[in-house]
C-alpha positions, 0 to 999 in steps of 0.5 A, a space after each residue: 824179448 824187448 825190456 826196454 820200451 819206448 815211448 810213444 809220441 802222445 803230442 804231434 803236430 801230424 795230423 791224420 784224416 780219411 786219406 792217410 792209410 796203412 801203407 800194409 794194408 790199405 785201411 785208415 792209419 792212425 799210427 806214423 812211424 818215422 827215421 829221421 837223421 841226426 839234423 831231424 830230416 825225415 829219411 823215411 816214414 810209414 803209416 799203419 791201421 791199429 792192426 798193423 802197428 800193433 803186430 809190428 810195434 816190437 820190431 819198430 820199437 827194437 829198431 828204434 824207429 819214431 812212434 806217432 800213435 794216434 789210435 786214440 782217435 779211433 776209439 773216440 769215434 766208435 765211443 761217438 758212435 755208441 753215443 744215443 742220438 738226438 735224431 728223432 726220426 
């Protein structure tokens, strides 16, 4: 069991669009995960849906890994799409 947790990245210059996917699965990403070495040259990096990250974040976290979650964009987009529309078709 983890007691410690490691916090997530909330500020990152990283910037995910439609082309970034889960590296499991193939679906949008929205969370990077990265090692870097001891000068910040990234040594690896992966990408994960919500899904993914969510069933692999304690892994990732007891392995000590970078955590960029971005999920928040997801959630503003569904929360855009419930908004009622000014189109009066």
């Amino acid at each position: 069991m983890i007691t410690e947790v490691k916090q997530e990245t909330t500020e990152s210059t990283f910037v995910f669009n439609k082309l970034h996917r889960c590296d499991a699965c193939g679906a949008q990403a929205y969370v990077r995960v990265h090692k870097d070495d001891m000068e910040n040259v990234k040594l690896l990096e992966l990408l994960f849906c919500g899904h993914h990250y969510n069933k692999l974040a304690p892994a990732l976290i007891a392995q000590d890994w970078n955590i960029d979650n971005q999920i928040h964009i997801l959630h503003k987009e569904v929360a855009d799409m419930k908004k009622p529309s000014d189109d009066n078709f």
